[in-house]
C-alpha positions in Angstrom: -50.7 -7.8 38.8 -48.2 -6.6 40.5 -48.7 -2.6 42.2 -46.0 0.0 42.6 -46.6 2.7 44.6 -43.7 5.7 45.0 -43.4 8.6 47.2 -41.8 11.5 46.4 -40.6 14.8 48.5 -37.9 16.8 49.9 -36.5 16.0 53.4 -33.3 17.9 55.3 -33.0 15.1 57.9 -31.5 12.3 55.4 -30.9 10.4 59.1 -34.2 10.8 60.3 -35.4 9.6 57.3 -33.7 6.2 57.1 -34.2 5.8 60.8 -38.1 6.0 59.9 -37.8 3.5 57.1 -35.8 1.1 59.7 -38.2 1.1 62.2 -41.1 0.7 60.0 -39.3 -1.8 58.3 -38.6 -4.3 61.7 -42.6 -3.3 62.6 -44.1 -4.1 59.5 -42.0 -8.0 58.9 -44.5 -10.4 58.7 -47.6 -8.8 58.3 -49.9 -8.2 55.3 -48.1 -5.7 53.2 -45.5 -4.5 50.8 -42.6 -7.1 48.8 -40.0 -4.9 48.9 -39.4 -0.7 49.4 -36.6 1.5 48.0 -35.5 4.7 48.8 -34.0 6.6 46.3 -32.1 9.8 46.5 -32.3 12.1 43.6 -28.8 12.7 42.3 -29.5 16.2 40.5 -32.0 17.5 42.8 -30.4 17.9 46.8 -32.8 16.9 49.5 -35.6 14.9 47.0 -36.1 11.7 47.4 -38.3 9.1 46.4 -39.4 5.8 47.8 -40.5 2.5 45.9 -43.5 0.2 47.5 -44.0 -2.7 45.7 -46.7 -5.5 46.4 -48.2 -8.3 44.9 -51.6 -6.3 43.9 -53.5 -3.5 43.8 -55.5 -4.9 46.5 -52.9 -5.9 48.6 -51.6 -2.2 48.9 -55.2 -1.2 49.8 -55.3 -3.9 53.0 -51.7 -2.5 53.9 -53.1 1.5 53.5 -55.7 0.7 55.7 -53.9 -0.7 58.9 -53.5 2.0 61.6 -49.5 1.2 61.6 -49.1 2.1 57.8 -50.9 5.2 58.4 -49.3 6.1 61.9 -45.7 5.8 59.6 -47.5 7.7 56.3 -48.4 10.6 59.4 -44.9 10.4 60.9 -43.2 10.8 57.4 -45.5 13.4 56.7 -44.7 15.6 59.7 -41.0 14.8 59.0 -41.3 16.1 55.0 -44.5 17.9 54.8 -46.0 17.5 51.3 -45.6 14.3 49.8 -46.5 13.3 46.1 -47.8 9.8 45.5 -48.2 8.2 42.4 -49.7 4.5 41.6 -48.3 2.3 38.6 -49.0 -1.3 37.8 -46.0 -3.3 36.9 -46.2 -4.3 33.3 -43.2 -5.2 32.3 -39.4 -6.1 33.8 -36.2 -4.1 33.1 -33.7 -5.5 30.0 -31.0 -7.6 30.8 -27.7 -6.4 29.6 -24.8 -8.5 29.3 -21.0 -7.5 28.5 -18.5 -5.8 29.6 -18.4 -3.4 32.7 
């Protein structure tokens, strides 16, 4: 079953942010690990943000929390934004599809 996890927290340094997404990004290519990550920026809240990790399983995420570069980048992102709320979900179902005019 397919395993979201999001992170959520305030950060100042929007750049620094998205320059520590990049670079974990390029190091992380290849290896055992996440399908896709978002970051979101919270439109009524300035500063909050909140990223999007998805992977194919529970499991999966588990392997990738326990390499020493996923938790070198969880450190780094924690000394950048200090407290960080994580939450797990399993995917259980997809978003509608709306058709029609725009």
């Amino acid at each position: 079953m397919t395993f979201v996890q999001t992170l959520s927290f305030a950060c100042e340094d929007e750049d620094g942010l998205f320059a520590l997404m990049d670079e974990w990004g390029q190091h992380t290519v290849g290896a055992i690990g996440y399908w896709q990550s978002v970051i979101m920026k919270d439109r009524d809240r300035p500063g909050a943000f909140t990223i999007w990790v998805e992977f194919p399983s529970y499991e999966e995420a588990m392997q990738n929390s326990n390499r020493p570069e996923t938790d070198g980048y969880a450190r780094r992102l924690r000394d950048m934004v200090g407290e960080i709320e994580y939450r797990n979900y399993d995917l259980v179902g997809g978003a509608a599809s709306v058709t029609g005019p725009r």
